[in-house]
N, C-alpha and C positions, 0 to 999 in steps of 0.2 A: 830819035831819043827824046826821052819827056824826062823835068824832073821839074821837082819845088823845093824851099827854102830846106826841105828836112833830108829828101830823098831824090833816086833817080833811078830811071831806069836806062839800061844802054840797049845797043842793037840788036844781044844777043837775047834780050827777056834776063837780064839777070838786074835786081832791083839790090839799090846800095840805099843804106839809110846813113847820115851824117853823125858824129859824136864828137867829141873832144877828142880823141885818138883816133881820128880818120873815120874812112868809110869803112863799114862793116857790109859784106854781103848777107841781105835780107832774105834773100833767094831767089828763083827762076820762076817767070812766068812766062807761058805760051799759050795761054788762053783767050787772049784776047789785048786789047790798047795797050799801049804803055800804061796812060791815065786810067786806066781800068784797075789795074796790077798796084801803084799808087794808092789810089782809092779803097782797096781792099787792105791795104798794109798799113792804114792809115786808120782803118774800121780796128784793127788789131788794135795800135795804140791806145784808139779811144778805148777802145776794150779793158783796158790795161791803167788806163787813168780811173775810170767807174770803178774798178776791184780796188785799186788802192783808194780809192774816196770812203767806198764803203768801210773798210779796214780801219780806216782811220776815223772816223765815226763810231764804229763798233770799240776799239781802243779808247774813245773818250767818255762816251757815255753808258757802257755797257760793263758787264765784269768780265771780262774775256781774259782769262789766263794768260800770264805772259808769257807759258810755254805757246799755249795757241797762235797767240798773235805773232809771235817768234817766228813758225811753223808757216803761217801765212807770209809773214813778207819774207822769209828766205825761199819759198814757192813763186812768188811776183815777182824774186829778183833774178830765179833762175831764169824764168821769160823774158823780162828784160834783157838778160847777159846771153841770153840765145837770139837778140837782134831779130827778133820773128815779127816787127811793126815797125812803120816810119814816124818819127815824130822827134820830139825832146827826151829823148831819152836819157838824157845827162837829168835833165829835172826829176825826173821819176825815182832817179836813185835817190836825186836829194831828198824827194821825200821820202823814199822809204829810209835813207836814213835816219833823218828829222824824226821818222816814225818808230825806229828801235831805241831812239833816242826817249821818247816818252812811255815805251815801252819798259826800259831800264827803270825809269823812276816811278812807273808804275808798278814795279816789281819792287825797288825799294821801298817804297809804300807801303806795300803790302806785307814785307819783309817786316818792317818797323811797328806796322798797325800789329801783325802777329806777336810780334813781342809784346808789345805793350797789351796784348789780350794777353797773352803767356803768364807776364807779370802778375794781371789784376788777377786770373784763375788761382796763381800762385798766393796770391795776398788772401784772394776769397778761400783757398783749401785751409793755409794756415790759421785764417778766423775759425772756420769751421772745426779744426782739430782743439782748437784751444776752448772755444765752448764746449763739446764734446767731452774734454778733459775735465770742465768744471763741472758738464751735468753730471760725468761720472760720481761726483762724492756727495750730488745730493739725494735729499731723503724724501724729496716730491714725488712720489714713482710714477704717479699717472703723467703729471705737467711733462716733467725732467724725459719720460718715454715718448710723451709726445712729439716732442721737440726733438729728440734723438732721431725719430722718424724722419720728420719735415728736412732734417739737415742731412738726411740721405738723400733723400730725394732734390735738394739743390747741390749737393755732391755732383749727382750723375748729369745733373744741367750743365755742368761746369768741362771746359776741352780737359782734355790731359795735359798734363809737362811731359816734359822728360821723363824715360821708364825708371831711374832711380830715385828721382824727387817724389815722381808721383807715388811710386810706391811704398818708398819711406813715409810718406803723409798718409796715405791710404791705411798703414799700417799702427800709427798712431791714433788713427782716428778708429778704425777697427779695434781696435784696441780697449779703448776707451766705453765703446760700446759695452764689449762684452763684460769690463768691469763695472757698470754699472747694472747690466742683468745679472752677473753673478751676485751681486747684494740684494738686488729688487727680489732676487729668487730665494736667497739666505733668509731675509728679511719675513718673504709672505711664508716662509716657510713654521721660522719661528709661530709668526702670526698663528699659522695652522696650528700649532701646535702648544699656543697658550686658548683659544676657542676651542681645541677640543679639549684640553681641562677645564675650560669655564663649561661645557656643556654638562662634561660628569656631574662638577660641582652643583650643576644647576640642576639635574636629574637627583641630584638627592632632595637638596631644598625643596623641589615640586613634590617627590615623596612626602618630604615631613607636611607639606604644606595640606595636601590633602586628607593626609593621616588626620590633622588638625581641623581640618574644616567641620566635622559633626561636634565637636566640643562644647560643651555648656558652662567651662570655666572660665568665665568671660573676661575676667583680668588677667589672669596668665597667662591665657593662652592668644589674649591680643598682644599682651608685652613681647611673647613670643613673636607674633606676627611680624611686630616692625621689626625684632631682630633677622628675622629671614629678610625680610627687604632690604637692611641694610649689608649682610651679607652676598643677598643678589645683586647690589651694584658692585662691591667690592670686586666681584665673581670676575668682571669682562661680561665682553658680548661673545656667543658662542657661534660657531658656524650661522651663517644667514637661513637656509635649507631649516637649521633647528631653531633658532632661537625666539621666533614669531611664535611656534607652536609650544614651546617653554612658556615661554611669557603668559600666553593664554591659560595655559592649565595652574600656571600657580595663582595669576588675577584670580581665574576661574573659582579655584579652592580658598582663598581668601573672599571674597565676595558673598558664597555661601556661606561663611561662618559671619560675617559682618551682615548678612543679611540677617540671618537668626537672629544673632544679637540683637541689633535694632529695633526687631520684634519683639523682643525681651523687654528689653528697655523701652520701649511705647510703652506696653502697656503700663511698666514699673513707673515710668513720668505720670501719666495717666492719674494711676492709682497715688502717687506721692502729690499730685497736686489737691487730690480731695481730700487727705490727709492734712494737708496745710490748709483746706478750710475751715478741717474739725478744730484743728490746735486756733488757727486765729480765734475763733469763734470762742475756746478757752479764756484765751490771755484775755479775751475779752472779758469776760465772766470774773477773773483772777483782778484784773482793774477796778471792776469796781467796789472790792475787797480796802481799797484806799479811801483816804486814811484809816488807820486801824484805830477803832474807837472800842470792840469786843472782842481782843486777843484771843480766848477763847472760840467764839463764833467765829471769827476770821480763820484761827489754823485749821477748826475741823473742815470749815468750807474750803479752804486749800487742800486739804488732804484727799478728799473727794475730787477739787480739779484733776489734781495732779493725778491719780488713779487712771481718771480715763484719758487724759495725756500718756500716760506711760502704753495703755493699750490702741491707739491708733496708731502708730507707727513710724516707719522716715517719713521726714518729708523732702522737698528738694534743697539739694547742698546749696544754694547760690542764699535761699531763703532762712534757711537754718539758724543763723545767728541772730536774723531780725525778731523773728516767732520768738526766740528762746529767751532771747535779752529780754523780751516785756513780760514774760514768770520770772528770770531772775529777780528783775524789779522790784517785784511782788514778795517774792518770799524772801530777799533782803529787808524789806520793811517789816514783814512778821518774825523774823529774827533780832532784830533793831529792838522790836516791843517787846519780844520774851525778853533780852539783858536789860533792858527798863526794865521791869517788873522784877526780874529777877537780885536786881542793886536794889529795888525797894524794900525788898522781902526780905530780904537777906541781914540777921542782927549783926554778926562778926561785923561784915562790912559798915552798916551804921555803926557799931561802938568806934569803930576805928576816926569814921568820918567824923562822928561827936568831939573824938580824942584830939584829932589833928585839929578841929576848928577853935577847941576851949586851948591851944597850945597858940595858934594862933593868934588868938583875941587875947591872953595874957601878954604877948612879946608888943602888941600894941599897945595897950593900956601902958606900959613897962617901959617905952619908947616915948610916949606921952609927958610920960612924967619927968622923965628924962630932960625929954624937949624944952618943959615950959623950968627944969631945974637952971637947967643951961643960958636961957634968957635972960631969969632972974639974975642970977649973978655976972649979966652982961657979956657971954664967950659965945658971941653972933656966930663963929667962926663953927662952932661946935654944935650949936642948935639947927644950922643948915645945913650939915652933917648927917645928923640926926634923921631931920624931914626925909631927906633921900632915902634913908633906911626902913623909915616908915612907911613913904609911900612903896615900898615893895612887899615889907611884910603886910600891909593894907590890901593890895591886891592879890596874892596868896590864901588872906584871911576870905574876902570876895568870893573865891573861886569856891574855898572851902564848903562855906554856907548856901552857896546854890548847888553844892554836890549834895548836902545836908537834905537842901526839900526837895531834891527826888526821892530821899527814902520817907517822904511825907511831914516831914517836922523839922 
Protein backbone atom coordinates (compact mmCIF):
# COMPACT_ATOMS: atom_id res chain seq x y z
CA UNK A 1 0.00 0.00 0.00
CA UNK A 2 1.47 3.70 -0.70
CA UNK A 3 0.03 6.75 0.29
CA UNK A 4 0.80 10.70 1.00
CA UNK A 5 -0.50 13.45 3.21
CA UNK A 6 -3.65 13.78 0.63
CA UNK A 7 -4.25 10.34 -0.59
CA UNK A 8 -3.65 6.47 -0.66
CA UNK A 9 -3.72 3.70 -2.43
CA UNK A 10 -4.67 0.16 -0.78
CA UNK A 11 -4.00 -3.47 -2.02
CA UNK A 12 -6.80 -3.67 -4.19
CA UNK A 13 -5.53 -0.55 -6.73
CA UNK A 14 -8.43 1.40 -5.42
CA UNK A 15 -6.97 5.11 -4.49
CA UNK A 16 -8.83 7.19 -1.54
CA UNK A 17 -8.23 10.92 -1.58
CA UNK A 18 -8.59 12.74 2.11
CA UNK A 19 -11.30 15.66 2.72
CA UNK A 20 -12.96 17.01 5.69
CA UNK A 21 -15.72 14.18 5.54
CA UNK A 22 -13.40 11.37 5.29
CA UNK A 23 -11.99 9.40 2.41
CA UNK A 24 -13.65 9.63 -0.89
CA UNK A 25 -12.85 6.85 -3.38
CA UNK A 26 -10.79 8.35 -6.32
CA UNK A 27 -10.94 5.25 -8.10
CA UNK A 28 -9.11 1.93 -9.39
CA UNK A 29 -5.89 1.62 -10.69
CA UNK A 30 -4.31 -1.55 -12.12
CA UNK A 31 -1.96 -0.20 -14.28
CA UNK A 32 0.84 0.07 -12.74
CA UNK A 33 2.71 1.32 -8.92
CA UNK A 34 0.65 2.48 -6.24
CA UNK A 35 2.92 5.69 -6.62
CA UNK A 36 2.24 5.78 -10.13
CA UNK A 37 -1.67 5.72 -9.58
CA UNK A 38 -0.80 8.80 -6.88
CA UNK A 39 1.14 10.61 -9.28
CA UNK A 40 -1.34 10.56 -11.88
CA UNK A 41 -4.26 11.62 -9.51
CA UNK A 42 -2.26 14.30 -8.23
CA UNK A 43 -1.48 15.57 -12.09
CA UNK A 44 -5.49 15.73 -12.03
CA UNK A 45 -5.53 17.99 -9.03
CA UNK A 46 -2.77 20.18 -10.40
CA UNK A 47 -5.01 20.18 -13.38
CA UNK A 48 -7.70 21.45 -11.37
CA UNK A 49 -5.85 24.20 -9.37
CA UNK A 50 -4.43 25.79 -13.14
CA UNK A 51 -8.36 25.93 -14.34
CA UNK A 52 -9.42 27.61 -11.31
CA UNK A 53 -6.18 29.99 -11.37
CA UNK A 54 -6.96 30.83 -14.84
CA UNK A 55 -10.91 31.56 -13.86
CA UNK A 56 -9.99 33.49 -11.35
CA UNK A 57 -7.75 35.82 -13.46
CA UNK A 58 -10.20 35.96 -16.19
CA UNK A 59 -12.92 37.05 -13.32
CA UNK A 60 -10.56 39.95 -12.37
CA UNK A 61 -9.19 41.42 -15.11
CA UNK A 62 -11.42 40.53 -17.86
CA UNK A 63 -15.29 41.20 -18.67
CA UNK A 64 -16.42 37.69 -18.30
CA UNK A 65 -20.20 37.41 -17.69
CA UNK A 66 -21.10 36.48 -14.52
CA UNK A 67 -23.38 33.94 -16.21
CA UNK A 68 -20.21 32.63 -17.69
CA UNK A 69 -17.97 32.67 -14.88
CA UNK A 70 -21.02 31.08 -13.00
CA UNK A 71 -21.00 28.25 -15.61
CA UNK A 72 -17.30 27.63 -15.25
CA UNK A 73 -17.00 27.25 -11.63
CA UNK A 74 -20.27 25.24 -11.14
CA UNK A 75 -18.24 22.80 -14.01
CA UNK A 76 -14.80 22.90 -11.71
CA UNK A 77 -16.99 22.08 -8.76
CA UNK A 78 -18.69 19.27 -10.30
CA UNK A 79 -15.05 17.78 -10.78
CA UNK A 80 -14.14 18.42 -7.65
CA UNK A 81 -17.43 16.85 -6.05
CA UNK A 82 -16.59 13.70 -8.30
CA UNK A 83 -13.15 13.29 -6.26
CA UNK A 84 -11.57 12.43 -9.71
CA UNK A 85 -7.75 14.01 -8.01
CA UNK A 86 -5.68 13.65 -4.95
CA UNK A 87 -4.85 16.84 -3.29
CA UNK A 88 -6.71 19.65 -0.98
CA UNK A 89 -9.60 19.62 -2.28
CA UNK A 90 -11.37 21.20 0.83
CA UNK A 91 -9.07 24.42 -0.50
CA UNK A 92 -10.28 24.26 -3.96
CA UNK A 93 -13.86 24.64 -2.83
CA UNK A 94 -12.74 27.50 -0.71
CA UNK A 95 -11.75 29.08 -3.61
CA UNK A 96 -14.09 28.54 -5.78
CA UNK A 97 -16.24 29.69 -3.24
CA UNK A 98 -14.22 32.98 -2.50
CA UNK A 99 -14.63 32.92 -6.44
CA UNK A 100 -18.57 33.14 -6.69
CA UNK A 101 -18.21 35.33 -4.09
CA UNK A 102 -16.66 38.09 -6.34
CA UNK A 103 -18.48 36.79 -8.93
CA UNK A 104 -21.77 38.06 -7.06
CA UNK A 105 -20.29 41.54 -6.57
CA UNK A 106 -19.20 41.57 -9.78
CA UNK A 107 -22.60 41.11 -10.93
CA UNK A 108 -23.72 43.69 -8.55
CA UNK A 109 -21.43 45.91 -10.16
CA UNK A 110 -22.59 45.61 -13.05
CA UNK A 111 -26.16 45.47 -12.05
CA UNK A 112 -25.59 49.07 -10.38
CA UNK A 113 -23.08 50.34 -13.26
CA UNK A 114 -26.29 49.48 -15.56
CA UNK A 115 -28.45 51.50 -13.67
CA UNK A 116 -26.61 54.25 -13.32
CA UNK A 117 -26.13 54.08 -17.37
CA UNK A 118 -30.13 53.45 -17.40
CA UNK A 119 -30.40 56.65 -15.47
CA UNK A 120 -27.97 58.90 -17.38
CA UNK A 121 -29.72 57.48 -20.90
CA UNK A 122 -32.98 58.41 -19.10
CA UNK A 123 -31.66 61.96 -18.10
CA UNK A 124 -29.89 62.22 -21.63
CA UNK A 125 -33.56 61.24 -23.60
CA UNK A 126 -35.40 63.54 -21.27
CA UNK A 127 -32.90 66.63 -22.31
CA UNK A 128 -33.25 65.64 -25.58
CA UNK A 129 -37.20 65.69 -25.70
CA UNK A 130 -37.23 68.89 -23.92
CA UNK A 131 -34.82 70.67 -26.61
CA UNK A 132 -36.79 69.08 -29.32
CA UNK A 133 -39.91 70.63 -27.75
CA UNK A 134 -38.42 74.07 -27.73
CA UNK A 135 -36.90 73.75 -31.44
CA UNK A 136 -40.42 72.85 -32.17
CA UNK A 137 -41.79 76.53 -31.88
CA UNK A 138 -38.92 78.11 -33.31
CA UNK A 139 -38.61 80.03 -36.59
CA UNK A 140 -34.78 79.24 -37.45
CA UNK A 141 -35.83 76.51 -39.91
CA UNK A 142 -32.40 75.65 -41.22
CA UNK A 143 -30.34 76.13 -37.54
CA UNK A 144 -33.66 74.64 -35.50
CA UNK A 145 -33.52 71.46 -38.56
CA UNK A 146 -30.28 70.96 -38.20
CA UNK A 147 -30.05 70.39 -34.73
CA UNK A 148 -33.37 68.31 -34.89
CA UNK A 149 -31.17 66.05 -36.90
CA UNK A 150 -27.93 65.88 -34.70
CA UNK A 151 -30.21 64.97 -31.74
CA UNK A 152 -31.59 61.99 -33.73
CA UNK A 153 -28.66 60.81 -34.24
CA UNK A 154 -27.42 60.89 -30.49
CA UNK A 155 -30.92 59.57 -29.75
CA UNK A 156 -29.86 56.27 -31.45
CA UNK A 157 -26.30 56.53 -29.63
CA UNK A 158 -28.14 56.40 -26.44
CA UNK A 159 -29.11 52.20 -24.77
CA UNK A 160 -32.99 51.95 -24.43
CA UNK A 161 -34.88 51.95 -20.91
CA UNK A 162 -37.67 50.31 -20.27
CA UNK A 163 -40.32 49.57 -23.36
CA UNK A 164 -42.76 52.01 -21.61
CA UNK A 165 -40.49 54.78 -20.71
CA UNK A 166 -38.74 54.63 -23.74
CA UNK A 167 -41.38 54.75 -25.67
CA UNK A 168 -43.47 57.36 -24.09
CA UNK A 169 -40.03 59.55 -24.73
CA UNK A 170 -39.58 58.41 -28.15
CA UNK A 171 -42.95 59.57 -28.61
CA UNK A 172 -42.56 63.10 -27.35
CA UNK A 173 -39.76 63.53 -29.00
CA UNK A 174 -41.27 62.14 -32.31
CA UNK A 175 -43.68 64.30 -31.74
CA UNK A 176 -42.05 67.18 -31.60
CA UNK A 177 -40.33 66.71 -34.69
CA UNK A 178 -43.13 66.36 -36.76
CA UNK A 179 -44.56 69.67 -35.26
CA UNK A 180 -41.96 71.59 -36.06
CA UNK A 181 -41.91 70.14 -39.96
CA UNK A 182 -45.47 70.62 -40.00
CA UNK A 183 -44.80 74.64 -39.70
CA UNK A 184 -41.34 74.71 -41.43
CA UNK A 185 -43.66 73.16 -44.20
CA UNK A 186 -46.82 75.63 -43.57
CA UNK A 187 -44.32 78.29 -43.29
CA UNK A 188 -42.13 77.58 -46.88
CA UNK A 189 -45.33 77.04 -48.10
CA UNK A 190 -46.82 80.54 -47.46
CA UNK A 191 -43.35 81.72 -48.53
CA UNK A 192 -44.06 79.88 -52.00
CA UNK A 193 -46.86 81.56 -52.24
CA UNK A 194 -46.07 85.26 -51.45
CA UNK A 195 -42.75 84.75 -54.28
CA UNK A 196 -45.02 83.78 -56.76
CA UNK A 197 -47.16 87.04 -56.35
CA UNK A 198 -43.99 89.03 -56.11
CA UNK A 199 -42.93 87.30 -59.33
CA UNK A 200 -46.50 88.38 -61.29
CA UNK A 201 -46.03 91.70 -59.60
CA UNK A 202 -42.61 91.78 -60.99
CA UNK A 203 -43.55 90.43 -64.54
CA UNK A 204 -45.66 93.47 -64.83
CA UNK A 205 -43.26 96.15 -63.53
CA UNK A 206 -40.46 94.45 -66.26
CA UNK A 207 -43.37 95.10 -68.79
CA UNK A 208 -43.98 98.59 -67.91
CA UNK A 209 -40.37 98.97 -67.61
CA UNK A 210 -39.46 98.16 -70.86
CA UNK A 211 -42.53 99.66 -72.63
CA UNK A 212 -40.65 102.75 -70.95
CA UNK A 213 -37.20 102.28 -71.89
CA UNK A 214 -37.45 103.94 -75.78
CA UNK A 215 -38.96 107.15 -74.02
CA UNK A 216 -37.76 110.72 -74.68
CA UNK A 217 -39.79 112.18 -71.84
CA UNK A 218 -37.05 112.51 -69.79
CA UNK A 219 -38.72 113.74 -66.66
CA UNK A 220 -41.52 111.78 -66.40
CA UNK A 221 -40.75 109.03 -67.32
CA UNK A 222 -37.51 109.04 -65.00
CA UNK A 223 -39.93 110.04 -62.05
CA UNK A 224 -41.68 107.13 -63.32
CA UNK A 225 -38.55 105.05 -63.10
CA UNK A 226 -37.99 105.34 -59.46
CA UNK A 227 -41.64 104.76 -58.85
CA UNK A 228 -41.21 101.11 -60.32
CA UNK A 229 -38.02 100.63 -58.14
CA UNK A 230 -39.64 101.52 -55.40
CA UNK A 231 -42.59 99.29 -55.97
CA UNK A 232 -40.01 96.46 -56.85
CA UNK A 233 -38.71 96.47 -53.38
CA UNK A 234 -42.08 96.67 -51.86
CA UNK A 235 -42.87 93.55 -54.43
CA UNK A 236 -40.54 90.63 -52.19
CA UNK A 237 -38.18 88.49 -53.70
CA UNK A 238 -39.76 86.17 -56.21
CA UNK A 239 -38.87 82.46 -56.77
CA UNK A 240 -34.70 82.28 -56.90
CA UNK A 241 -35.17 80.17 -60.43
CA UNK A 242 -36.94 83.80 -61.52
CA UNK A 243 -35.80 86.51 -59.84
CA UNK A 244 -32.09 87.03 -61.11
CA UNK A 245 -33.67 86.93 -64.63
CA UNK A 246 -36.41 89.61 -63.49
CA UNK A 247 -34.05 91.74 -62.10
CA UNK A 248 -31.93 91.78 -65.31
CA UNK A 249 -34.57 92.72 -67.57
CA UNK A 250 -35.92 95.43 -65.63
CA UNK A 251 -31.90 96.88 -64.72
CA UNK A 252 -31.75 95.85 -68.47
CA UNK A 253 -34.83 98.38 -69.68
CA UNK A 254 -34.04 101.04 -67.20
CA UNK A 255 -30.31 101.46 -68.26
CA UNK A 256 -31.30 101.93 -71.79
CA UNK A 257 -33.56 104.54 -71.21
CA UNK A 258 -30.83 106.23 -68.69
CA UNK A 259 -28.46 105.60 -71.26
CA UNK A 260 -30.32 107.78 -73.97
CA UNK A 261 -30.90 110.25 -71.51
CA UNK A 262 -27.42 110.83 -70.53
CA UNK A 263 -26.81 111.15 -74.04
CA UNK A 264 -29.37 113.71 -74.15
CA UNK A 265 -28.11 115.63 -71.60
CA UNK A 266 -24.18 115.51 -72.59
CA UNK A 267 -24.79 117.00 -75.29
CA UNK A 268 -27.70 119.54 -73.57
CA UNK A 269 -24.58 120.25 -70.76
CA UNK A 270 -22.38 120.76 -73.63
CA UNK A 271 -24.27 123.22 -75.48
CA UNK A 272 -25.63 125.06 -71.91
CA UNK A 273 -22.11 125.53 -70.91
CA UNK A 274 -21.21 127.68 -74.24
CA UNK A 275 -24.31 129.38 -73.69
CA UNK A 276 -23.11 130.49 -70.34
CA UNK A 277 -20.04 131.78 -72.14
CA UNK A 278 -22.14 133.83 -74.49
CA UNK A 279 -24.36 135.30 -71.54
CA UNK A 280 -20.98 135.99 -69.19
CA UNK A 281 -19.45 137.48 -72.05
CA UNK A 282 -22.84 139.86 -72.07
CA UNK A 283 -23.16 140.79 -68.42
CA UNK A 284 -19.78 141.75 -69.32
CA UNK A 285 -20.67 144.16 -71.96
CA UNK A 286 -23.95 145.17 -69.65
CA UNK A 287 -21.06 146.34 -66.83
CA UNK A 288 -19.50 148.37 -68.24
CA UNK A 289 -22.81 150.42 -69.03
CA UNK A 290 -21.94 151.55 -65.15
CA UNK A 291 -22.44 154.30 -63.91
CA UNK A 292 -25.09 155.64 -65.93
CA UNK A 293 -23.88 158.97 -67.08
CA UNK A 294 -26.28 158.80 -70.92
CA UNK A 295 -29.62 157.30 -69.82
CA UNK A 296 -30.49 157.37 -73.15
CA UNK A 297 -27.22 155.68 -74.80
CA UNK A 298 -27.16 153.18 -71.73
CA UNK A 299 -30.93 151.70 -72.15
CA UNK A 300 -30.69 151.43 -76.03
CA UNK A 301 -27.24 149.60 -75.56
CA UNK A 302 -29.14 147.39 -72.88
CA UNK A 303 -31.75 146.74 -75.05
CA UNK A 304 -29.50 145.49 -77.82
CA UNK A 305 -27.70 143.18 -74.69
CA UNK A 306 -30.62 141.92 -73.69
CA UNK A 307 -31.87 140.96 -77.27
CA UNK A 308 -29.12 138.57 -77.79
CA UNK A 309 -29.36 137.36 -74.24
CA UNK A 310 -32.83 136.39 -74.80
CA UNK A 311 -31.66 134.40 -77.95
CA UNK A 312 -28.95 132.20 -76.71
CA UNK A 313 -30.52 130.09 -74.59
CA UNK A 314 -30.39 127.94 -71.05
CA UNK A 315 -27.64 128.03 -69.50
CA UNK A 316 -26.72 125.47 -66.58
CA UNK A 317 -29.17 125.65 -63.43
CA UNK A 318 -26.19 125.61 -60.71
CA UNK A 319 -25.00 128.87 -62.74
CA UNK A 320 -28.16 130.64 -63.51
CA UNK A 321 -28.56 132.96 -60.76
CA UNK A 322 -24.93 134.10 -60.81
CA UNK A 323 -25.04 135.19 -64.98
CA UNK A 324 -28.49 136.70 -64.13
CA UNK A 325 -27.94 138.69 -60.83
CA UNK A 326 -25.01 140.62 -62.77
CA UNK A 327 -27.93 142.03 -65.62
CA UNK A 328 -30.07 142.36 -62.88
CA UNK A 329 -27.58 144.82 -61.56
CA UNK A 330 -27.43 146.51 -64.55
CA UNK A 331 -30.90 147.10 -65.46
CA UNK A 332 -31.70 148.12 -61.79
CA UNK A 333 -29.39 151.02 -62.14
CA UNK A 334 -31.04 151.94 -65.56
CA UNK A 335 -34.35 151.96 -63.90
CA UNK A 336 -32.86 153.83 -60.78
CA UNK A 337 -31.92 156.70 -63.70
CA UNK A 338 -35.21 156.66 -65.58
CA UNK A 339 -37.22 157.57 -61.90
CA UNK A 340 -34.47 160.29 -61.47
CA UNK A 341 -35.03 161.79 -64.46
CA UNK A 342 -38.37 161.05 -64.47
CA UNK A 343 -38.96 163.18 -60.50
CA UNK A 344 -36.95 165.89 -62.44
CA UNK A 345 -39.17 166.25 -65.33
CA UNK A 346 -42.02 165.77 -63.87
CA UNK A 347 -43.90 169.68 -62.94
CA UNK A 348 -46.94 168.11 -60.67
CA UNK A 349 -44.32 166.64 -58.59
CA UNK A 350 -41.92 169.75 -58.54
CA UNK A 351 -45.04 172.22 -57.69
CA UNK A 352 -45.75 169.87 -54.85
CA UNK A 353 -42.06 169.69 -53.72
CA UNK A 354 -41.79 173.70 -54.01
CA UNK A 355 -45.36 173.64 -51.94
CA UNK A 356 -44.24 171.29 -49.15
CA UNK A 357 -40.59 173.10 -48.81
CA UNK A 358 -42.20 177.01 -48.78
CA UNK A 359 -44.76 175.20 -45.99
CA UNK A 360 -41.89 174.15 -44.42
CA UNK A 361 -39.49 177.16 -44.28
CA UNK A 362 -42.61 179.20 -43.05
CA UNK A 363 -43.30 176.79 -39.75
CA UNK A 364 -39.56 177.49 -39.22
CA UNK A 365 -39.13 181.20 -39.69
CA UNK A 366 -42.75 181.00 -37.47
CA UNK A 367 -40.96 178.80 -34.67
CA UNK A 368 -37.98 181.23 -34.63
CA UNK A 369 -39.86 183.92 -33.79
CA UNK A 370 -41.57 182.23 -31.48
CA UNK A 371 -38.22 180.98 -29.88
CA UNK A 372 -36.46 184.34 -29.44
CA UNK A 373 -40.54 185.81 -28.29
CA UNK A 374 -40.19 183.26 -25.47
CA UNK A 375 -36.55 184.19 -24.30
CA UNK A 376 -37.33 187.68 -24.39
CA UNK A 377 -39.94 187.62 -21.91
CA UNK A 378 -37.61 185.10 -19.79
CA UNK A 379 -40.05 181.55 -20.14
CA UNK A 380 -36.60 179.28 -20.57
CA UNK A 381 -38.95 176.62 -19.82
CA UNK A 382 -41.00 177.37 -23.21
CA UNK A 383 -38.15 178.36 -25.55
CA UNK A 384 -36.52 174.80 -25.04
CA UNK A 385 -39.70 173.50 -25.96
CA UNK A 386 -39.64 175.32 -28.80
CA UNK A 387 -35.80 174.38 -30.05
CA UNK A 388 -37.08 170.57 -29.95
CA UNK A 389 -39.83 171.52 -32.31
CA UNK A 390 -37.67 173.21 -34.58
CA UNK A 391 -35.04 171.16 -34.81
CA UNK A 392 -37.43 168.57 -36.34
CA UNK A 393 -39.43 170.79 -38.41
CA UNK A 394 -35.56 171.94 -39.45
CA UNK A 395 -34.79 168.54 -40.54
CA UNK A 396 -38.01 167.80 -42.56
CA UNK A 397 -37.52 171.30 -44.14
CA UNK A 398 -33.63 169.64 -44.96
CA UNK A 399 -34.97 166.65 -46.50
CA UNK A 400 -37.42 168.91 -48.38
CA UNK A 401 -34.80 171.05 -50.34
CA UNK A 402 -32.52 168.37 -51.38
CA UNK A 403 -35.80 166.54 -52.87
CA UNK A 404 -36.19 170.12 -54.40
CA UNK A 405 -32.54 170.00 -56.47
CA UNK A 406 -33.14 166.72 -58.01
CA UNK A 407 -35.94 168.40 -60.03
CA UNK A 408 -32.78 170.94 -60.73
CA UNK A 409 -33.69 174.08 -58.64
Amino acid sequence: MSSDPWGRVDETGTVYVRTADGEKVVGSWQAGSPEEALAYFERKYEGLVVEIGLLEKRVQTTDLSAKDAQAAVDHLREQIDAHHAVGDLDALRARLDKLVGLVEARREERRAQRARQTDEARQAKESLVTEAEELARSDQWRVAGERLRALVDTWKGLPRLDRKSDDELWHRFSHARSAFSKRRKAHFAQLDAQREEARKIKEQLVAEAEALSGSTDWGPTAARYRELMAEWKAAGRAQREHEDDLWNRFRGAQDVFFAARGSVFAERDAEQAENLKLKEELAEEAEKLLPITDLKAARAAFRSINERWEAIGHVPRDARGRVEGRMHIVDRAIQEAEEAEWRRTNPEARARAEGLTGQLQAAVDKLRGQIEQARAQGNTAKADKLEKELEGRQALLDQALKGLQEFGG
